[in-house]
N, C-alpha and C positions, 0 to 999 in steps of 0.2 A: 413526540416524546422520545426522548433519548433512549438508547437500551444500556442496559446497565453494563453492560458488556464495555461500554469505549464513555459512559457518563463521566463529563470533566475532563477530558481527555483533548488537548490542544493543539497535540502533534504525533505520530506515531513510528515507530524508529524501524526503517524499511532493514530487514534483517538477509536482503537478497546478496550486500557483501560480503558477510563473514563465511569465511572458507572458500570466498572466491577470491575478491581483489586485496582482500586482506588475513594476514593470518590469527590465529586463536588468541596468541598474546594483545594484540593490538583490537579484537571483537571484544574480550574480556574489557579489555579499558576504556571504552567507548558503550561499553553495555554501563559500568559502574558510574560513569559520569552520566549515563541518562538518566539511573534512577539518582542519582544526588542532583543531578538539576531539577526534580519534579517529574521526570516523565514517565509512563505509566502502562504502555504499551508497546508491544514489537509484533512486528507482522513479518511473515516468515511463509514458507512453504513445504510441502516435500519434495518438490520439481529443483530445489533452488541445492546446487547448481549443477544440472543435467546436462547443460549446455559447455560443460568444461570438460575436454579432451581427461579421460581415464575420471572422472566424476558417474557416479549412475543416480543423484539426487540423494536428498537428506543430509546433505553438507552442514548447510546454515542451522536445520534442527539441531542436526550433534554439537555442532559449538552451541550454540542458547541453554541445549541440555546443561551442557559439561557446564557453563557455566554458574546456571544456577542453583547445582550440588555445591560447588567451591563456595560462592558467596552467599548461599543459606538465604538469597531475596528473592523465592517465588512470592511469597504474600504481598511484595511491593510491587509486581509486575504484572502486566493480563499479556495471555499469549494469544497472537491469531497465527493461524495456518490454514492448511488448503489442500487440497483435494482436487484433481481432476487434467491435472497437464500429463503424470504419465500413465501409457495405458497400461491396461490389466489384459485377465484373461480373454480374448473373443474381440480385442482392441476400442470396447466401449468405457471411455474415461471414469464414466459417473456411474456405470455400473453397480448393485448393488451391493454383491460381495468384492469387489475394489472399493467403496467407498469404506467399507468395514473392516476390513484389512489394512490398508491403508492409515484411515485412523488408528490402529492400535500400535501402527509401527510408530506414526508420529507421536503419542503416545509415549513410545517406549525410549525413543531417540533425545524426546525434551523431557523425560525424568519426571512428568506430573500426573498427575489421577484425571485431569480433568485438563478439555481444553478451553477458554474463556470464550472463544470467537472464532467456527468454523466455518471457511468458506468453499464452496464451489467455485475452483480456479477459473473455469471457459466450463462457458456450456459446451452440452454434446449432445447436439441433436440426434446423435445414433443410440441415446440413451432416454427412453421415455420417460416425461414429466412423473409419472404416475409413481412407479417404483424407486425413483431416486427421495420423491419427498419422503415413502415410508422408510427409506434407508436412514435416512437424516433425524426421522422422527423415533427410530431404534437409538439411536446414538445418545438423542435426548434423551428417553425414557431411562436410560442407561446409567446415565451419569457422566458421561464420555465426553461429552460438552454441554455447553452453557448457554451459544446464543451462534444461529445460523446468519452467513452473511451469503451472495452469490457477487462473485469477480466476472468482469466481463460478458454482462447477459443484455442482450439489447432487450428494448422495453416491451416487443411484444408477447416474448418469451418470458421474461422475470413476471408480467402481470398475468400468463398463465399459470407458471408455477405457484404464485401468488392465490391465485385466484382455488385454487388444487387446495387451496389448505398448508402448505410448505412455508415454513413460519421464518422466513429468508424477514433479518430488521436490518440489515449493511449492506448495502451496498458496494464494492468497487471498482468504480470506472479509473479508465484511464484518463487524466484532464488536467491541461495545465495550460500557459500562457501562447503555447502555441499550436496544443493537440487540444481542441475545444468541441470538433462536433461529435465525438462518441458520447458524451454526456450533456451537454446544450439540446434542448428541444425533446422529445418524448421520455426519454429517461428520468431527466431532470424533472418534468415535468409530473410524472410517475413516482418518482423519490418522495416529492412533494405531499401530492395528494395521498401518499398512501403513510405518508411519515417516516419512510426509512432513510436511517442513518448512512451518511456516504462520506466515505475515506475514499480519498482518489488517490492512485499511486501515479509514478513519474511525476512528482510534481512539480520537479525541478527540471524534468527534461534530458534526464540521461546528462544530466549536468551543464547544459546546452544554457539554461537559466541562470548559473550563475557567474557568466562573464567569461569564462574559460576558455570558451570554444571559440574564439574571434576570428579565425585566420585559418585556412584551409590546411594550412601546414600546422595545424594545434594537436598535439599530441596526448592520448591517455588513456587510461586503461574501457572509455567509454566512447571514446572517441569518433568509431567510425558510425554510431547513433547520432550523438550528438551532432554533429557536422551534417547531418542530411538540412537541420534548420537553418543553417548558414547561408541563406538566399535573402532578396530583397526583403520580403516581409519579414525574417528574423534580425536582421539587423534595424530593419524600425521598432522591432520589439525590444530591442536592448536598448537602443538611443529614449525609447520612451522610459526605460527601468533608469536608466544613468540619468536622467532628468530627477525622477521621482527619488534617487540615492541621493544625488546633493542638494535634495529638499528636505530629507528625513532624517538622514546620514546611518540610515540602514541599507546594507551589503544586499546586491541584487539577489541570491538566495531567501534573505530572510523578508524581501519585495514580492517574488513569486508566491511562496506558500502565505505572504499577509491577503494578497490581490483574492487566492483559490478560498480562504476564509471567507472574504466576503462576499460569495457566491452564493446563490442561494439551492438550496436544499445539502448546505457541504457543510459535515460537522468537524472533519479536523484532516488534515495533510498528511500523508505518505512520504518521508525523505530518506534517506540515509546517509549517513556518512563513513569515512575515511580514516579519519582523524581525530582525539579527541578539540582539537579546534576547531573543527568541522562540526563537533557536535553541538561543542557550546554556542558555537554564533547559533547553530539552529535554534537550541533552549532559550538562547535572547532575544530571539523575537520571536515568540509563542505568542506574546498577546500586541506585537506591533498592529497595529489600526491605522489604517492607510483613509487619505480626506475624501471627500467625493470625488474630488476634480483630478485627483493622482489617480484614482480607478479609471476612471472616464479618460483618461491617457493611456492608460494601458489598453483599453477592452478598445481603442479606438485602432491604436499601433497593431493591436493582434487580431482586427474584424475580418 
């Protein structure tokens, strides 16, 4: 069963460039064309973007914030964000008063009463299953959010916490056409049987998936990720996607997150864009459906 949290939900607008590789003017028009194309959700963080020289995180919240004062469209968007990449007091991430702190900055940074879809970014094993679920379970009783997901938790840990009573319904792995075993096999498998929803982020591979990164010398702002897949088995991964484009005559982008759809226990893709033409190809193929025989090329090229 779906959680009502991401219900109907096709695609989700990875909100890890605003305030990094692009600025507020250019997030704002790329946010506006998501909700006019139908889209319905943005996943964000407060880590995001920690990793940018004179940055200390909370970037991407503050544009989302600012954004949706200016254009008055909280009721048409659900927000997720997350918890657990930077640390607090005593350097335990999921610690219980960092997770409560934490929420109420994020909170105050995206301008809402409520957040739709709160995740635990990376476990922390330095942080015991026990007290992090009543942390999560405060947050609910609260009002403070709506529906827990956990990012990055391998399966034997997530079906502990699971098992604890931690009412984690999202999932998100990292997985896509060339990063497959963190979610393939016990995870997936665990996703399954326990019915929770999974958003996979990277879905395009640091942008590695959509054709970009051809040539050692390919330059850009993701570049030096991208380019690790640039070996034999990534270029049979593209020759197998450039097959399936001029059978479809969909752009290898909207190929990858069609393939990660139909995966099984995957409710909808993690992407981001750049561009508002970056975002619209992505909205054009939300519901592209790829044949047996184009998947069965793909999962072959990427085994």
């Amino acid at each position: 069963m779906t959680s009502k949290a991401i219900a109907g939900i096709p695609h989700v607008l990875g909100g890890n460039v605003f305030g990094w590789t692009i600025d507020e003017p250019t997030s704002f028009a790329i946010l506006d064309a998501f909700v006019a194309g139908g889209g319905a959700m943005i996943d964000t963080a407060d880590a995001y973007s920690a990793w940018v020289p004179g940055h200390k995180g909370g970037e991407s919240e503050t544009v989302i914030g600012r954004w949706l004062k200016s254009s008055g469209k909280r009721n048409q968007i659900r927000i997720a964000t997350k918890v657990g990449l930077l640390p607090g007091v005593g350097g335990e991430k999921l610690a219980p008063a960092r997770i409560a702190a934490a929420c109420d900055e994020s909170l105050m940074r995206l301008g809402v009463e409520q957040i739709d879809l709160y995740y635990a970014h990376h476990d922390d094993p330095a942080s015991p299953l026990e007290p992090v679920a009543e942390a999560f379970a405060k947050l609910i009783a609260a009002g403070k959010v709506a529906t827990l997901g956990a990012s990055n938790f391998t399966a034997d840990r997530l079906a502990s916490a699971l098992d604890l009573g931690t009412p984690y319904a999202v999932i998100q792995p990292q997985y896509n056409l060339v990063e497959r075993g963190e979610y393939e096999g016990a995870l997936q498998d665990l996703a399954v049987a326990r019915g929770l929803d999974v958003l996979p982020y990277y879905g395009l591979a640091a942008g590695f998936l959509t054709g970009k990164y051809r040539h050692k010398e390919s330059t850009g702002s993701r570049a030096g990720t991208a380019l690790k897949y640039l070996d034999d088995r990534g270029r049979s991964i593209l020759a197998a996607m450039d097959i399936v484009s001029e059978e479809t005559g969909a752009s290898l982008a909207q190929i990858a997150l069609a393939w990660l759809r139909a995966q099984p226990g995957i409710t909808a893709p993690i992407a981001s864009a750049t561009t508002v033409a970056q975002l619209e190809q992505l909205i054009a193929g939300a519901h592209l459906a790829l044949r047996t025989e184009q998947l069965e090329r793909l999962d072959a090229a990427s085994a």
